[in-house]
C-alpha positions as CSV (number, residue, x, y, z in Angstrom):
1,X,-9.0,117.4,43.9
2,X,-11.0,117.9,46.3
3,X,-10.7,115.7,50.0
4,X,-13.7,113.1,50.2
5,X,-15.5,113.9,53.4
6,X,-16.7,110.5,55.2
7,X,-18.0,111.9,57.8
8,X,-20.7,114.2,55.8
9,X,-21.1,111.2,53.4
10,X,-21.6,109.5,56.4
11,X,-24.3,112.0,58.0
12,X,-26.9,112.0,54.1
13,X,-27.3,108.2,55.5
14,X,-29.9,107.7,58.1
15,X,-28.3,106.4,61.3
16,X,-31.7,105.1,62.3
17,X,-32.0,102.2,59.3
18,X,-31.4,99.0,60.5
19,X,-30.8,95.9,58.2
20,X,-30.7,92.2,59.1
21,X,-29.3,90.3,57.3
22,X,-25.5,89.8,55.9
23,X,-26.2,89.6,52.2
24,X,-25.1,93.3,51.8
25,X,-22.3,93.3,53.9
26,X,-20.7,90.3,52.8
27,X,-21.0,91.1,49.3
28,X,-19.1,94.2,50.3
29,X,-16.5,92.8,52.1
30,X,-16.2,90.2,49.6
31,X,-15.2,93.3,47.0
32,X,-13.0,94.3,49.1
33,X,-11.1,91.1,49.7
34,X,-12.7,89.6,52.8
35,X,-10.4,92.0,55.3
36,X,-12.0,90.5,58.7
37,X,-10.3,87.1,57.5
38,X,-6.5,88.3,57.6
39,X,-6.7,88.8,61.8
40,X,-7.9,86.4,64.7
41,X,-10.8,88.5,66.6
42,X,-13.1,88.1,69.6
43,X,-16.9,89.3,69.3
44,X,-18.7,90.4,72.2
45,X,-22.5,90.8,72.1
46,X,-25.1,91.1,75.2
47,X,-28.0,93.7,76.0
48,X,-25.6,95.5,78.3
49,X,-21.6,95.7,79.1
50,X,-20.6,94.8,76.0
51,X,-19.0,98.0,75.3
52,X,-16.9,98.0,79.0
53,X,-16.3,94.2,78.2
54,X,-15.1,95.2,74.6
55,X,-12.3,98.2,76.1
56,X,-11.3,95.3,79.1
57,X,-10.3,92.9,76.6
58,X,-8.2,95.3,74.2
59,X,-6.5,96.8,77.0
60,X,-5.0,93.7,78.2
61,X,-4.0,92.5,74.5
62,X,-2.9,95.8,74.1
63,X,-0.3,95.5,77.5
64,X,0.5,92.1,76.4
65,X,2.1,93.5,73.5
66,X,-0.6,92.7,70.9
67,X,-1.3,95.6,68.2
68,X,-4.8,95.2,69.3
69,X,-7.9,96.8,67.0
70,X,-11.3,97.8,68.6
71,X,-14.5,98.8,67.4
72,X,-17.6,99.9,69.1
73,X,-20.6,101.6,68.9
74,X,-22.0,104.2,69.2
75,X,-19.3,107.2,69.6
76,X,-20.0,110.2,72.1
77,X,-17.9,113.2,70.2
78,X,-16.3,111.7,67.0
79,X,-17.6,108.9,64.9
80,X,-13.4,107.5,64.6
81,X,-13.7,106.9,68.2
82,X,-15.5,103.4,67.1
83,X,-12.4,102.5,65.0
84,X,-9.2,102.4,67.1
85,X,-5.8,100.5,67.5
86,X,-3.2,100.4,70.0
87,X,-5.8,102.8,72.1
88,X,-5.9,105.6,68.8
89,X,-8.5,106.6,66.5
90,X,-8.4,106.0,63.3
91,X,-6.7,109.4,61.3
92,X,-8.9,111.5,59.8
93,X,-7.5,111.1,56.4
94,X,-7.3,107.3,56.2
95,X,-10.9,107.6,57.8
96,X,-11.8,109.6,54.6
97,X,-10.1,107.1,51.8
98,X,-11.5,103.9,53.5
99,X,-15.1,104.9,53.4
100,X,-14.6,107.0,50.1
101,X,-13.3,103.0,48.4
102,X,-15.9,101.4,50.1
103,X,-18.8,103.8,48.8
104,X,-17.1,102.7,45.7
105,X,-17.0,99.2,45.3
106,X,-20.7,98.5,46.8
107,X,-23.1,97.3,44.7
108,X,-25.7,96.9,47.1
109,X,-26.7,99.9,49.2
110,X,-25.4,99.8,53.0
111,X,-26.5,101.2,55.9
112,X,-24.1,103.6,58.0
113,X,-23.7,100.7,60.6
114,X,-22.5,98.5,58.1
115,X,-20.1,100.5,56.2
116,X,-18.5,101.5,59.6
117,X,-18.2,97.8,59.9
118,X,-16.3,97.3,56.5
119,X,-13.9,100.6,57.3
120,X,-12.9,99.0,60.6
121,X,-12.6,95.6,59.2
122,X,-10.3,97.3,56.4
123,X,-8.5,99.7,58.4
124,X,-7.5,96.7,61.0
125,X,-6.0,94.6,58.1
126,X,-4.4,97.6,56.8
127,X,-2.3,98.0,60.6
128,X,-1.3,94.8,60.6
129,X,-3.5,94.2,63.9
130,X,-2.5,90.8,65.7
131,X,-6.2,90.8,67.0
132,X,-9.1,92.5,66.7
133,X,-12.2,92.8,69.9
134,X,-15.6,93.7,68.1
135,X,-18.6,94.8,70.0
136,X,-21.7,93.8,68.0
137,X,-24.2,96.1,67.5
138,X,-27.4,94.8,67.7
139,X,-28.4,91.3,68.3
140,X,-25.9,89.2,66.8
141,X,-27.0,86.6,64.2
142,X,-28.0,89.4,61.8
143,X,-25.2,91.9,62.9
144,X,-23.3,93.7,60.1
145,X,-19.4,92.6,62.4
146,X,-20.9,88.6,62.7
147,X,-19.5,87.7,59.3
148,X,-16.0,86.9,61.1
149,X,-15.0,83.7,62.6
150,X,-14.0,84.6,66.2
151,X,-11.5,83.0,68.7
152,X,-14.0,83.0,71.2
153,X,-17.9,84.8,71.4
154,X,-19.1,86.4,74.5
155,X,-22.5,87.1,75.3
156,X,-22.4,89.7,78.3
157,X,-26.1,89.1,79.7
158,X,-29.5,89.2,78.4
159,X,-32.8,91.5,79.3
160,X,-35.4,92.8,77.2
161,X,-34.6,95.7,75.2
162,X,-35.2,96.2,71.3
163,X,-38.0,94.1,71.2
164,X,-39.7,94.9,68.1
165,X,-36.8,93.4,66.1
166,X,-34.8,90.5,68.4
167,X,-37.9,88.9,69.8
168,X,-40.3,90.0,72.7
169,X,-39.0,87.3,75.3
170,X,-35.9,86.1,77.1
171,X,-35.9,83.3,75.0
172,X,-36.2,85.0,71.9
173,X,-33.9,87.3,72.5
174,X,-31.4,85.1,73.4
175,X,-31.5,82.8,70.5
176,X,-30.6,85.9,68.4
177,X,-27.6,86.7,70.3
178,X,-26.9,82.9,70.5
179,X,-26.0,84.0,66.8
180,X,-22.6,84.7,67.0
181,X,-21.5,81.2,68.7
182,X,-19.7,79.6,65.9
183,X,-19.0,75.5,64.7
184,X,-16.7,74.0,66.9
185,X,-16.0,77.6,68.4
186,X,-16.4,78.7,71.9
187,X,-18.8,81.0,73.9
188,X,-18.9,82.6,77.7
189,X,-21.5,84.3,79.0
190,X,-22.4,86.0,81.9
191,X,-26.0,85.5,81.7
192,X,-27.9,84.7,84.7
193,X,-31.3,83.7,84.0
194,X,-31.8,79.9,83.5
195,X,-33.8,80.2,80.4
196,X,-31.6,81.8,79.1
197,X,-28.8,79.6,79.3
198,X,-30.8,76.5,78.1
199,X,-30.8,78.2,75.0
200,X,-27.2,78.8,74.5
201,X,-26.9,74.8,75.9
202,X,-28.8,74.2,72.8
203,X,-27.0,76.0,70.3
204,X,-23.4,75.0,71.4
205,X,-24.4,71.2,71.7
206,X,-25.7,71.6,68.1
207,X,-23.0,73.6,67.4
208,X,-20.3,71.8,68.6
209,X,-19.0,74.5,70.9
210,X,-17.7,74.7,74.4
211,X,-20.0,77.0,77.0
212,X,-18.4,78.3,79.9
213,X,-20.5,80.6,82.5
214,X,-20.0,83.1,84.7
215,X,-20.6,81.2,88.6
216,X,-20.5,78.0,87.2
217,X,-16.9,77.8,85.6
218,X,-15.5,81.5,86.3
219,X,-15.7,82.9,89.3
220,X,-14.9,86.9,90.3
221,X,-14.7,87.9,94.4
222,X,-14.1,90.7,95.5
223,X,-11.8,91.0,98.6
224,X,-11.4,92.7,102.1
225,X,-9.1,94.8,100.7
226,X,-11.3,96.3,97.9
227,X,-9.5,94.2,95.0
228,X,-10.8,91.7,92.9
229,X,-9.6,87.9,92.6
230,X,-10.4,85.9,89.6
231,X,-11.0,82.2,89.4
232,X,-11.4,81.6,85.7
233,X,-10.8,78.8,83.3
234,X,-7.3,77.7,83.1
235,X,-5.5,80.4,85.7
236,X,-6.0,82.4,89.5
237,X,-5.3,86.1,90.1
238,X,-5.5,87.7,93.1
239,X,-5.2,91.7,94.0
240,X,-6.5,93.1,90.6
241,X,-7.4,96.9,90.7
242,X,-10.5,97.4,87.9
243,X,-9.9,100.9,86.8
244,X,-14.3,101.6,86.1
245,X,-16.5,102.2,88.9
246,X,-19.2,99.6,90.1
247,X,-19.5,95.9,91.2
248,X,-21.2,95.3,87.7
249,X,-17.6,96.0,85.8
250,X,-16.2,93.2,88.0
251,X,-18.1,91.0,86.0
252,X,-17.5,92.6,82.7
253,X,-13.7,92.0,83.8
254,X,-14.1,88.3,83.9
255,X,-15.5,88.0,80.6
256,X,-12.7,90.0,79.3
257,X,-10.3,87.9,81.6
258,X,-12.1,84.4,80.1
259,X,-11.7,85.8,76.8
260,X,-8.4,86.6,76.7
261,X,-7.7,82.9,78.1
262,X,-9.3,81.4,75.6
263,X,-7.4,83.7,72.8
264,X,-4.3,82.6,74.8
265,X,-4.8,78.8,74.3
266,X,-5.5,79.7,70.6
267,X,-2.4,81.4,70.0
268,X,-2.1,85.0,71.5
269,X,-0.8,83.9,74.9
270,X,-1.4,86.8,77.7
271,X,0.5,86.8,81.2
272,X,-1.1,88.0,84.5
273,X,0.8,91.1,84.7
274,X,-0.7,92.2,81.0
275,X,-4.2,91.3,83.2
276,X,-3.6,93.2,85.9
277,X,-1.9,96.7,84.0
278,X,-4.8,96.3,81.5
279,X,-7.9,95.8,83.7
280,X,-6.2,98.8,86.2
281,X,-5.7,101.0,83.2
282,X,-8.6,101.0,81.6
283,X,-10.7,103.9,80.9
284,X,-14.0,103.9,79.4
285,X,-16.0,107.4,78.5
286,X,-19.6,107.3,80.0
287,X,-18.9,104.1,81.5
288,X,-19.3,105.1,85.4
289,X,-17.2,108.2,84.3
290,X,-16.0,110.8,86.8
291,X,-16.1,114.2,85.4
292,X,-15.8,116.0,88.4
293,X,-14.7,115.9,92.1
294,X,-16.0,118.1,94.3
295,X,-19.1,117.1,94.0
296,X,-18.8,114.4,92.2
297,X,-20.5,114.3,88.9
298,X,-21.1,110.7,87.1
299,X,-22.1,110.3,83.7
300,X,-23.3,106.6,83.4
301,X,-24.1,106.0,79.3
302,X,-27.2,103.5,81.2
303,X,-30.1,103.9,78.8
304,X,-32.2,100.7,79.3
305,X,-33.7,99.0,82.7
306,X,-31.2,96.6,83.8
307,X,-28.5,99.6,82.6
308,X,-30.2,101.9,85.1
309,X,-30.5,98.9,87.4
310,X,-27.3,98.5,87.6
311,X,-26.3,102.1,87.6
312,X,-29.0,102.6,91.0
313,X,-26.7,99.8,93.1
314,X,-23.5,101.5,92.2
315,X,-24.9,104.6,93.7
316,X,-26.2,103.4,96.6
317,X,-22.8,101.0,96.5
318,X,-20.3,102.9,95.3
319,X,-20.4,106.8,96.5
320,X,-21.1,108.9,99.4
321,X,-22.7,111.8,99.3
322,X,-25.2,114.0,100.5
323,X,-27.4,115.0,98.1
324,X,-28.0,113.5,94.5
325,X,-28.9,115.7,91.7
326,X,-30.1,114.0,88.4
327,X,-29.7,114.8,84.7
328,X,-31.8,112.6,82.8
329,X,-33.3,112.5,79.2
330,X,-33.9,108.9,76.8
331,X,-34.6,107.9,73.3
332,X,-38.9,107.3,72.6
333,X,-37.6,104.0,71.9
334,X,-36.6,103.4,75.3
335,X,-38.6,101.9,78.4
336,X,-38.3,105.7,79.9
337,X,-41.0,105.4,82.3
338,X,-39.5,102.2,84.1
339,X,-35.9,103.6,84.3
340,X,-37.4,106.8,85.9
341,X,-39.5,104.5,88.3
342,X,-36.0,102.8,89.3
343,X,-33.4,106.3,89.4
344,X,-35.8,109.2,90.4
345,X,-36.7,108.1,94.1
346,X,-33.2,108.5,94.3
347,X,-32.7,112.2,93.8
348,X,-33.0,114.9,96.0
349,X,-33.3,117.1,92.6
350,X,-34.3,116.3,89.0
351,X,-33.5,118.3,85.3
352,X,-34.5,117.4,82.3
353,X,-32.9,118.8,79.3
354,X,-34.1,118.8,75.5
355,X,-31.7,116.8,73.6
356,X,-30.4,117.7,70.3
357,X,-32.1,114.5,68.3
358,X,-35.7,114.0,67.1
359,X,-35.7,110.8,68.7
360,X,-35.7,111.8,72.2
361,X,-38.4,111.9,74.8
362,X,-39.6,115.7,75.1
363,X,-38.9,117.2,78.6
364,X,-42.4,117.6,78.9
365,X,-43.5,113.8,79.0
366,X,-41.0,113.0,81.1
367,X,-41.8,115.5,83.5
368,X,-45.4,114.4,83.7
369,X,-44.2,110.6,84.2
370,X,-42.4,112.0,87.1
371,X,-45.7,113.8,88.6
372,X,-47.4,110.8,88.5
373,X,-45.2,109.5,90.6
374,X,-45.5,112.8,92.9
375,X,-41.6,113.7,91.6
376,X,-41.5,117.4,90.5
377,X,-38.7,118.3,88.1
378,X,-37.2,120.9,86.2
379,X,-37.7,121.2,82.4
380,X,-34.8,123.2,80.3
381,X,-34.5,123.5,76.1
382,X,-30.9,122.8,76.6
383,X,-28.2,120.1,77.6
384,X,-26.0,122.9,78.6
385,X,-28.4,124.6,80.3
386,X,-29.4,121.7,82.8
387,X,-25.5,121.7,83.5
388,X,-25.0,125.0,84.3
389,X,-28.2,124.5,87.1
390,X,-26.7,121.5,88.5
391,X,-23.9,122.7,88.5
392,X,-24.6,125.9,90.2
393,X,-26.8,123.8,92.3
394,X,-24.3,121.1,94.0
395,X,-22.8,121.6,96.8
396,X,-19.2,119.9,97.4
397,X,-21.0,117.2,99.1
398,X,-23.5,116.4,96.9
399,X,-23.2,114.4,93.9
400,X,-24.4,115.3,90.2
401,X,-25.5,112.4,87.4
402,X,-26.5,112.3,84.4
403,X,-27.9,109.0,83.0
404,X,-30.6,107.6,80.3
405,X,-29.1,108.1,77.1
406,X,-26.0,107.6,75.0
407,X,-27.3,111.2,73.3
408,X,-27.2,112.7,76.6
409,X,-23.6,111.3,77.6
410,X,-22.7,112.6,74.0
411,X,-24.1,115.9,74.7
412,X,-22.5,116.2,78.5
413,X,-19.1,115.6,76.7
414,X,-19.3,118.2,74.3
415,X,-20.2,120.8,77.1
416,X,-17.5,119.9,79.0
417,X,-14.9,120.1,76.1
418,X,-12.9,117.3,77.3
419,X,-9.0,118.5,77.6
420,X,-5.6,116.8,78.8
421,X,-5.2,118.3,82.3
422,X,-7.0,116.9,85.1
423,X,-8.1,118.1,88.8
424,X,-8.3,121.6,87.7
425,X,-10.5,124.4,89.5
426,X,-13.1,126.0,87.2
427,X,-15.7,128.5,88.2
428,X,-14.8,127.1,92.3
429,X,-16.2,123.1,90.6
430,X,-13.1,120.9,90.6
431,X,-13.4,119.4,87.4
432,X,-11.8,116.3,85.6
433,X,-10.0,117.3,82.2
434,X,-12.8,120.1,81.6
435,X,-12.6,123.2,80.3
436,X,-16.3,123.9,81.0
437,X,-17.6,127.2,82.5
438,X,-19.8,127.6,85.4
């Protein structure tokens, strides 16, 4: 008989539909025996960091000796890198049967989100997992992984992005991710504005639910030295090593910190040498990524305003180098014009490759945002091809990054051909586990 193929069953659905609502995916899960209720888990939500908040928290339940399950979204290379536990994908053949019984028992059409939610709620129960960390997807109320009841909901931070469906304020916006706080559960957040957090006041007072927020009740410093303390709900850590680039994942390492706390007074208790192993091990692909050495070349998965925000400090922050050579290409969807307002003045040198998806921003409109702006650019048909410019552009001293889309940090990846070895010379480039030919 032959082998069901998940992934091209997978592919015939359109990646772009978006439901909300849970009716479908509850009815779903329901036929196939309510998986996400055999397993404690922690949902993370926010407009950015949610992912890097996500990989923080598993990797510390992972050292603490918890078979720990993660899912994401989206994947860069291989759609079972959104389904992992104890740090592995999913196999490919398990991958296959789980979505091959789920595109059996439905009744009610789903979309590919949601059945990707159902295989990784089935193929946790199925390993046994002692916890599972969930990263929403969009929003949160409505969100195909809300239908769990978590230990503790974080909501990373808050800015306007995806505005035709959450809402087209703050406040808006927030009450939808305000969605996954639970009765009587518990919620941190790292969020900022003040607005913002008046409305997550709200709905934990009418919920019943604790708040705690970043500043106020957990604090993160960052010492002399270059390490991190952490002042956080119920414990103290000095001298932790955060193993992604940029002051912003401090942050994201206190929620995942916080979290982990509040999982430990619930039953999955976590000592600070599983804090410290996990938050210095982690690694996180197109998170503040270091491909390459000499120069340097970051690929930053920032594909919104306060993403690329974020991503301008760390350069100015984080790195030294002479000259700065952008790769940049975004989704129509996107506020492109405003993340090139923020990232261009920064480059010495711009390209702007054609990605490999209807839904990107041609070269050409993005090129005449930039003259506009008096910014001249370089236009290519290719991904590839902007690489091998860059590439043979850089100079050791300068520094290469590519930013404004989770297509183009997919795209990068698959160029490079990611392999085991590190720090090896290719074509005179010194490049981080890449087989990639200059």
């Amino acid at each position: 008989m032959k082998t069901f193929n998940a992934t091209a069953y997978l592919n015939g659905l359109n990646i772009d539909v978006m439901r909300f609502g849970l009716d479908a995916i509850t009815d779903a899960l329901l036929r196939l025996g309510n998986p996400q209720n055999d397993y404690p888990a922690i949902l993370i939500a926010g407009t950015n960091g949610k992912g890097s908040t996500s990989a923080m928290t598993a990797s510390i339940l992972t050292r603490a000796g918890y078979r720990t399950g993660l899912y994401t979204s989206p994947h860069l290379l291989d759609i079972r890198e959104r389904i992992v536990v104890g740090g592995k994908m999913i196999p490919l053949a398990r991958f296959n049967r789980i979505i091959g019984d789920i595109r059996d028992v439905i009744r009610k059409p789903l979309t590919y989100f949601e059945i990707l939610t159902a295989a990784a709620f089935v193929y946790f129960r199925e390993q046994k997992v002692d916890v599972a960390v969930l990263e929403v997807g969009l929003g949160g109320r409505l969100d195909a992984t809300n239908v769990c009841d978590p230990l503790v909901s974080v909501i990373t931070n808050i800015s306007l992005e995806h505005t035709a469906w959450l809402g087209k304020t703050l406040d808006a916006i927030a009450r939808e991710k305000a969605g996954i706080i639970k009765k009587n559960g518990v919620c941190i957040t790292a969020a900022a504005q003040r607005k913002v957090r008046d409305v997550f006041a709200s709905v934990c007072e009418s919920q019943k639910s604790d708040l705690y927020c970043l500043g106020r009740d957990i604090r993160i410093r960052r010492q002399s030295d270059g390490q991190v303390s952490y002042i956080g709900l119920f414990r103290s850590i000095d001298g932790l090593n955060i193993g992604l680039p940029g002051d912003h994942q401090r942050v994201n390492a206190a929620l995942a910190i916080a979290a982990v706390e509040i999982a430990a007074r619930k039953g999955l208790p976590v000592d600070d040498e599983a804090i410290r192993q996990g938050l210095c091990e982690i690694r996180w692909a197109a998170r503040g990524e270091v491909l390459m050495d000499a120069p340097v070349f970051l690929l930053d998965g920032a594909h919104n305003p306060a993403g690329i925000q974020t991503l301008c400090r760390s350069l100015k922050n984080d790195f030294s180098y002479r000259r700065l050579i952008l790769i940049f290409a975004s989704l129509s969807d996107k506020n492109y014009s405003r993340m090139l307002r923020q990232l261009a003045p920064l480059a010495d040198r711009i390209y702007l490759p054609r990605l490999g998806t209807q839904r990107a921003v041609p070269p050409e409109r993005l090129a005449r945002e930039l003259r506009r702006m008096n910014i001249a650019a370089l236009e290519t048909q290719t991904v590839h091809e902007a690489l091998q410019k860059a590439l043979a552009t850089a100079k050791k001293q300068d520094m290469i990054c590519a930013a404004g889309s989770i297509y183009l940090a997919g795209e990068i990846k698959q160029s490079f051909s990611q392999s085991a070895s590190y720090g090896k010379c290719v074509g005179g480039k010194t490049v981080r586990g890449s087989k990639f030919q200059v």
